[in-house]
N, C-alpha and C positions, 0 to 999 in steps of 0.2 A: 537720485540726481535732482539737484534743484532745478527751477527757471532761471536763477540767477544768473546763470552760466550761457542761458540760451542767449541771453543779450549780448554776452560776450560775441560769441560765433555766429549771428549775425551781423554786426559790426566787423569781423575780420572779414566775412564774405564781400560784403559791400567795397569794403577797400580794395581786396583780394581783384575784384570785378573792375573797379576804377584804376588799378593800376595796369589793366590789361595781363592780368596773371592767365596760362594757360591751365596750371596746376597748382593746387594749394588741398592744404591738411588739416584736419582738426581733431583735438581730441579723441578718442574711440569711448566714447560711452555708449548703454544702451539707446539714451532716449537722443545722443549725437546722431547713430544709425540708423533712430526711426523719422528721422529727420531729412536724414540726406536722401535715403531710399525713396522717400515722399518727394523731394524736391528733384530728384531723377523720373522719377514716373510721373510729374507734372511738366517735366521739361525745362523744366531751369538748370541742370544739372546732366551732363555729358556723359560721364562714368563716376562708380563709386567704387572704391578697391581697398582693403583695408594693410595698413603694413605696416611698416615701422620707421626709423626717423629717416629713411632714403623712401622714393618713389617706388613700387612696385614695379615689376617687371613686368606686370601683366598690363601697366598702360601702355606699354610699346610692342605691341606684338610686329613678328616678321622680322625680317631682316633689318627693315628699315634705322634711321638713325635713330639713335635715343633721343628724341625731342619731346614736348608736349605738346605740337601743333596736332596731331591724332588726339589726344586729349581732350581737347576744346575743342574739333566742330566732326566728332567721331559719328558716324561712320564717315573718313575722310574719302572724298573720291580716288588721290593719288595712291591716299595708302589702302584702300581695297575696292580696286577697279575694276573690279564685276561685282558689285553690290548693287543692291536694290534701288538705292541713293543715285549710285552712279549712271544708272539706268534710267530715271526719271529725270537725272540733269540731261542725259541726251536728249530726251524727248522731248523737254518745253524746250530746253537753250540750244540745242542740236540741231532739231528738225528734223529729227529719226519718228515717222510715223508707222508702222508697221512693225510687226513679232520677227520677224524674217531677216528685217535689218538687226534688228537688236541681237539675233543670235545669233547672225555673222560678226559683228563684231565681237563673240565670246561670250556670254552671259548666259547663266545657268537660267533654266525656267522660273526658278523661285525669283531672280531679281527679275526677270522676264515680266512674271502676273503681278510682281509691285507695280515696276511701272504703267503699267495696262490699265491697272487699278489707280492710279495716282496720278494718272495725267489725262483722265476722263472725265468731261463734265458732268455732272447727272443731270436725268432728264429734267429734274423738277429745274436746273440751274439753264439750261438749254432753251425752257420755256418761257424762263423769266426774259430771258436774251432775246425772245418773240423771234423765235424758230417754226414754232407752232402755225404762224402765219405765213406761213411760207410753205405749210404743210397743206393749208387748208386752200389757199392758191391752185395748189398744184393739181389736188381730186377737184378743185373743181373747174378745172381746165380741163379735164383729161376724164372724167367720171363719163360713163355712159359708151368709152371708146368701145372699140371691138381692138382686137389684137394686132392686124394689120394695120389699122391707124394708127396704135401706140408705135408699132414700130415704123412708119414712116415720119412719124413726130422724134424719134430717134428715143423713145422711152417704154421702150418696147421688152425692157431685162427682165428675169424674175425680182429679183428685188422692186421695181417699179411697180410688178403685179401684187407683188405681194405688198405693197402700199395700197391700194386703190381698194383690195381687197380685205386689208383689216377695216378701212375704214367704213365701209357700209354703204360708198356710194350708190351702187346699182340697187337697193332694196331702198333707199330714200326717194330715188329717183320715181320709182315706181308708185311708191305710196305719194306723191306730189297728185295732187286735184286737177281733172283737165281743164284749160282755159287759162292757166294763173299765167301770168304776165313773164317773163324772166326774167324782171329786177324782183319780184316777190318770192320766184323759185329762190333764187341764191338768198334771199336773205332767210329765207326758211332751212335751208340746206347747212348756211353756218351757223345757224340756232342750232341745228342736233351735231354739227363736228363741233362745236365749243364743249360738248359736253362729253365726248368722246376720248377715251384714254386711247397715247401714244408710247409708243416703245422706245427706250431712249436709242438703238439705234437706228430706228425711223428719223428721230430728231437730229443727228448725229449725222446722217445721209444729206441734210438739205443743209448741217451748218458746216459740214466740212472739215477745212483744217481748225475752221472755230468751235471747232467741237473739243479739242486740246485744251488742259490748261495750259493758263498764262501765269508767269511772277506774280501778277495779283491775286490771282485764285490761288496760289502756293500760301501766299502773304494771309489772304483772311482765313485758309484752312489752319492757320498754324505749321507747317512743315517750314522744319529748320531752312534756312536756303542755302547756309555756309556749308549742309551735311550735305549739297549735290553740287563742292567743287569749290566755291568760293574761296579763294584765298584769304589769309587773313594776316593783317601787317603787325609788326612789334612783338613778335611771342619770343617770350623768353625760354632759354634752353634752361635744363637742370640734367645734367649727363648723371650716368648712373655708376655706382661702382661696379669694376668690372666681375666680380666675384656675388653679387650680390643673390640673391633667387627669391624670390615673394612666396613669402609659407602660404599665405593668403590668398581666395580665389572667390568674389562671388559669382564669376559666372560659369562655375561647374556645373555639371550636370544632375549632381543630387539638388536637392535644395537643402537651404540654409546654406551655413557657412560651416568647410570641411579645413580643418588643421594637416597640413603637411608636413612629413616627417624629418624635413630640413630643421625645421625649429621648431623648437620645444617651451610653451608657453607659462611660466612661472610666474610667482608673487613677483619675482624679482624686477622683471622683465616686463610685466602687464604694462606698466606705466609708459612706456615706450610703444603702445600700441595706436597708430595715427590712421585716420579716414582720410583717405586721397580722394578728392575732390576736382573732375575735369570742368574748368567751366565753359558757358559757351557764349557765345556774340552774332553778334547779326548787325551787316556790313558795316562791320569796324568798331559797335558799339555793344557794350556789354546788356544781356538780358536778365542779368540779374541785377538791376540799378538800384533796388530800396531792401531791406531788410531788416525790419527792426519789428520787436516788439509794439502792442498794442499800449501798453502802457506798462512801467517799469514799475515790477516786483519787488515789494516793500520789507518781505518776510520771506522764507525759503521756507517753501512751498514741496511736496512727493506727489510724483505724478508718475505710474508707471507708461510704459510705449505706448501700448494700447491705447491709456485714455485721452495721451496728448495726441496719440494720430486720428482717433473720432472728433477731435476740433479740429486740426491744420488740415484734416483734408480741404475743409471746405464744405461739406455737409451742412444743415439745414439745423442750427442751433438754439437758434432766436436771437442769438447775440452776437456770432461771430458769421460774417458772408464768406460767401466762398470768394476765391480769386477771380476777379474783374477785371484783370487785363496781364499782360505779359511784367515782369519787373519788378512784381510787388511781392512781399509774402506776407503774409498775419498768422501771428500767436496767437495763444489765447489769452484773454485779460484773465490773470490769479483771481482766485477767490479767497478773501482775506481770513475770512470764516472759515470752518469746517464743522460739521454739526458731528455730534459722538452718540454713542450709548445713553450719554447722561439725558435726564429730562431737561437738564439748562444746558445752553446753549454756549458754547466754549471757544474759543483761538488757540488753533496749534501754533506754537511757536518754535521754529528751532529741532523739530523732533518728529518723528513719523506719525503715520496715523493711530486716533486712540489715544496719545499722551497728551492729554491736557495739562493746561498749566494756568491760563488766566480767563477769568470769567470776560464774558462780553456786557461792555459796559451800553448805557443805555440813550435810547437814539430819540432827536429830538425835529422840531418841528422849523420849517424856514422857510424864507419865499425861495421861489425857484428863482434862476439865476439861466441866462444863454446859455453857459458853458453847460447845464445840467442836461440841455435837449443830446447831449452827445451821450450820455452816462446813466441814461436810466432804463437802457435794453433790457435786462437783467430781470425788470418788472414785467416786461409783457411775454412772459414764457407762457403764459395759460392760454391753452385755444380758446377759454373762450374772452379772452380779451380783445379789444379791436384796439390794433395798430394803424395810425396815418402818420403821412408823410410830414415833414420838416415842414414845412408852410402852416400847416393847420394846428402845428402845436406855438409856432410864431405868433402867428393872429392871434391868439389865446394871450399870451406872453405878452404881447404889446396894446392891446385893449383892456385887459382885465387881469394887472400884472399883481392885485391885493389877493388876487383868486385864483393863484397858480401855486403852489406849497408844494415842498418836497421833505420827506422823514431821512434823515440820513444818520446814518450810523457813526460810533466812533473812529471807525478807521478810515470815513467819507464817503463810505459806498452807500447811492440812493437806493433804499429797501423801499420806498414806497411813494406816491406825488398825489395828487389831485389838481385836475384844470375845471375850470366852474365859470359862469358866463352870467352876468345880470340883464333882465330884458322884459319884455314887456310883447304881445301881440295881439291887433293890433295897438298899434301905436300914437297918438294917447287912446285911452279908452272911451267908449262911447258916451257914457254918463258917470259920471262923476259925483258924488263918491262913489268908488264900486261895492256893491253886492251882490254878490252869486245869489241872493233870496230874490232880486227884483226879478218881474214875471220876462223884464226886457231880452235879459239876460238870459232866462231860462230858455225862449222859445228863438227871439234874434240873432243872440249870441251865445251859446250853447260851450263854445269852445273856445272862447275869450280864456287868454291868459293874464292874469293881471302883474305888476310889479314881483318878482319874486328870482330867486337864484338857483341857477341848472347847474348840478354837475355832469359834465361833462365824461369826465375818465376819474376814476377811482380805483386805482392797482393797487398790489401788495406784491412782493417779490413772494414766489413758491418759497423759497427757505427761510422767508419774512413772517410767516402768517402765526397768527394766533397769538399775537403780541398788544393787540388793541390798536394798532397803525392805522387801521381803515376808520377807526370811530375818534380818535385825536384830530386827522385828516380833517374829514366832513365836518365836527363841531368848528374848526378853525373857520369852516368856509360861513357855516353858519351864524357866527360873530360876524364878519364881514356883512352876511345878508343883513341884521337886526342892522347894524348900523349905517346900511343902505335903506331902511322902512321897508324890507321887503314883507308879501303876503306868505310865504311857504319859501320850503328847498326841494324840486325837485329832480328827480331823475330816470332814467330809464336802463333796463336789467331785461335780459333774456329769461322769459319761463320757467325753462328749462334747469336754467342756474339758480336751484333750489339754496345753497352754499349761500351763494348771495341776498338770496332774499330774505332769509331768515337772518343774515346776521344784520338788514337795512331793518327789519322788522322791529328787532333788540335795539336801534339806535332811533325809535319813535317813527318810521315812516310806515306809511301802509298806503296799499294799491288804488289808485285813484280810477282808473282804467286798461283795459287790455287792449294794445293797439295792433290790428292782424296784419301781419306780414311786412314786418317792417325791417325786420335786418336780411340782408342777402341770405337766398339759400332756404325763405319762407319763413323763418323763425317769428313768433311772435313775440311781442314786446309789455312788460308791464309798463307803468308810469305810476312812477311812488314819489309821495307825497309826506312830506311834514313840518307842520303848520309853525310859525314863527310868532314871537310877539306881536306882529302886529295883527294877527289875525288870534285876537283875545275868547271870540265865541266857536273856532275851530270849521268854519262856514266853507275854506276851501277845500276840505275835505270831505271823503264819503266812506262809510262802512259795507257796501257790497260792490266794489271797484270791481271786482274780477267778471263780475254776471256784467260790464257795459264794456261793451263791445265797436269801436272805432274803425275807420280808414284810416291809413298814414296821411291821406289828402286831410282829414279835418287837423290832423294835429301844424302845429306852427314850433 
């Protein structure tokens, strides 16, 4: 199944959702199915039923009319009015607080312990509400009573004992020094209850009915709000035929998907096989408002289910985020490439995996561009690469825009960039001309950097590497340096990243010093070195870099 098609069926969704459809259909492919089921279990997606060019009968269960308003905000209150839904709409919008009421008016236990469970705030949500202060109030009004005083204070229940007595009043009290003033007692006594864990139906007790959620705690948990009752206006009918029966069912009890012996599934017939899709809204507006692809697929692409549902989850890719908010969904961005068996590296075109057909032509060198800070994810898949934020590749871009290059391939995807900075510290230097041999230098200023160019970031895409991208890259920056009069290029590489050092090694740099502790997480850091034109006698450099040993504080 290609992507190509995925663009289609998001764009029909999109519509489908703006036109305020309650029901719509697409295709039955496998990688359709691993789509929808994804977009159902993320909650975009209402029901998923598979059947043919009529609606399944299984979106209309009960008596009820053939409509698709159950469809779209399912599980509908009206239409199954002892569900779990229906039971958490009476408790926030109701005012039903108790198990007792809710099973007078008819609810089985299972919808019962939904709502119990769903209209409770947690403790940690209770404390943030500063409930807790209200707890701490209370022991320390009442701490030290005897039992008769509680009950003439009218707080005399077991539960109230059983407050005073989680808390640890009476043994605080005791351990208190004699003499101490009672604005020092108390403020001693709230030093050890601040540190003290409460129960959330401790918390619960002193906040009351505010212990209930509210529509905004519905709203930021995510719980549908249309699925506990809301009406919802414009849904259009599609009546069913009256003969019809849906061979189809995924929500049987085996798993997968089991064929019924009403219809009988042939070559013939397959092509008539459609994925009913319920959608859903939230007051009056659709949740499915954007769908589209990350970027439109230039080649037809084989992806079986599997590997395109390890990217649309949402999973941790390096290149693709998860979902950030309700409305949106992301593809994956195709990869143009696919590497084979062969030792060169090929483009499938048109054909499944393994059938080559045309070599990959050869990629060359450019300044980076705005639009590439969007497009060059792809390069920092290696942990040990460091990724920052859109500003700090800006600042680079707009200062030092001779000294930002990116390798891009034929078919435009960035396999590889370098960001590099010119600079100097301090700023101008102390004596002029500079020499690392003068004694000033040696003993004064030890750590003086003189005129010279840092790189910054030097990536290669994982399926880019061993192409020479990293040493086209650097020699570009270092043209730039000579024709800035710089002294050296250098830069700094993790230890540990042997890979790396060795291949800075092969492109003339060597280790100037070892700087301890300088990336997050302890790692120390070399500082490589390699000397440019204008340093003709190789003076900024040294042959036992690794035996000198640095702070991060002396480096600039």
């Amino acid at each position: 199944m290609s992507l190509v098609n995925l663009a289609h069926v998001c764009s029909h969704l999109q519509n489908a959702s703006l036109a305020r459809l309650g029901l719509t259909s697409i295709p039955y492919t496998r990688l359709h199915l691993s789509l929808a089921l994804l977009l159902h279990k993320q909650g975009f997606l209402s029901q998923v039923h598979l059947g043919g060019a009529s609606p399944p009968a299984a979106c209309f269960p009960g008596s009820a009319a053939p409509d698709n308003h159950h469809v779209t905000s399912a599980p509908h209150r009206d239409r199954r009015p002892r569900s779990g839904e229906a039971a958490l709409w009476d408790v926030v919008y109701g005012g039903v607080r108790n198990e007792e009421a809710l099973r007078l008016r008819g609810y089985p236990e299972e919808s019962i312990q939904f709502a119990v469970e769903g209209s409770r705030l947690s403790g940690a949500q209770l404390e943030a509400d500063g409930w807790r202060k209200h707890w701490m109030d209370f022991v320390l009004e009442h701490g030290g009573k005897s039992e008769e005083d509680l009950v003439a204070a009218g707080v005399g229940g077991t539960f109230e004992q059983k407050i005073l007595r989680q808390s640890g009043i009476n043994s605080m009290l005791q351990q208190l020094p004699e003499g101490i003033s009672l604005a020092d007692a108390e403020k001693e006594l709230r030093r050890h209850l601040r540190k003290r864990d409460i129960d959330r139906d401790i918390l619960a007790y002193f906040a009351g009915p505010a212990a209930f959620a509210t529509p905004r705690h519905l709203e930021r948990d995510g719980i549908t709000i249309q699925a506990m009752g809301l009406e919802i206006p414009s849904q259009h009918v599609t009546p069913l035929p009256p003969t019809y029966r849906d061979p189809w069912n995924l929500e049987g009890t085996s798993p997968g998907l089991e064929l019924d012996n009403t219809t009988l599934i042939t070559n013939k017939n397959r092509a008539s096989r459609r994925l009913w899709l319920g959608l859903k809204y939230w007051e009056g507006s659709p949740v499915l408002t954007k769908a589209r692809l990350i970027s439109k697929p230039t080649k037809r692409l084989w992806l079986s289910s599997r590997e395109l549902g390890a990217v649309v989850r949402g999973s941790h890719a390096g290149e693709v985020k998860g979902l950030s908010r309700v409305g949106e969904i992301m593809a994956p961005k195709p990869r143009e490439g696919k590497k084979t068996n062969d030792s060169r590296n090929r483009l499938v075109e048109g054909g499944p995996p393994g059938h080559s057909t045309t070599k990959a032509k050869m990629a060359n060198v450019r300044p980076m561009t705005p639009m590439d800070l969007l497009r060059f994810n792809p390069c920092n898949l290696d942990h040990l690469t460091e990724t920052y934020n859109i500003g700090f590749y800006l600042d680079y871009f707009t200062r030092w825009p001779q000294l930002c290059k990116v390798m891009e391939n034929e078919s435009g995807q960035i396999e590889a960039y370098i960001l590099g900075k010119l600079e100097s510290s301090p700023y101008p230097a102390p004596i002029e001309p500079y020499d690392p041999n003068l004694k000033i230098y040696q003993k004064k200023f030890p750590n003086y950097l003189p005129w010279h160019a840092h790189i910054t970031c030097l990536t290669v895409a994982p399926v880019a590497r061993r192409k020479g991208f990293a040493t086209k890259l650097s020699e570009a920056l270092e043209v730039v340096g000579d024709e800035q009069d710089c002294w050296f290029v250098d830069l700094f590489v993790r230890v540990e990243n042997e890979a790396a050092i060795q291949l800075y090694k092969r492109m003339g740099y060597s280790v100037y010093r070892r700087i301890i502790d300088y990336y997050n997480g302890g790692s120390d850091a070399y500082d490589m070195r390699k000397p440019l034109k204008r340093d003709k006698n190789r003076k900024t450099v040294r042959a036992n870099g690794e035996n000198i040993r640095v702070d991060p504080s002396e480096v600039w």
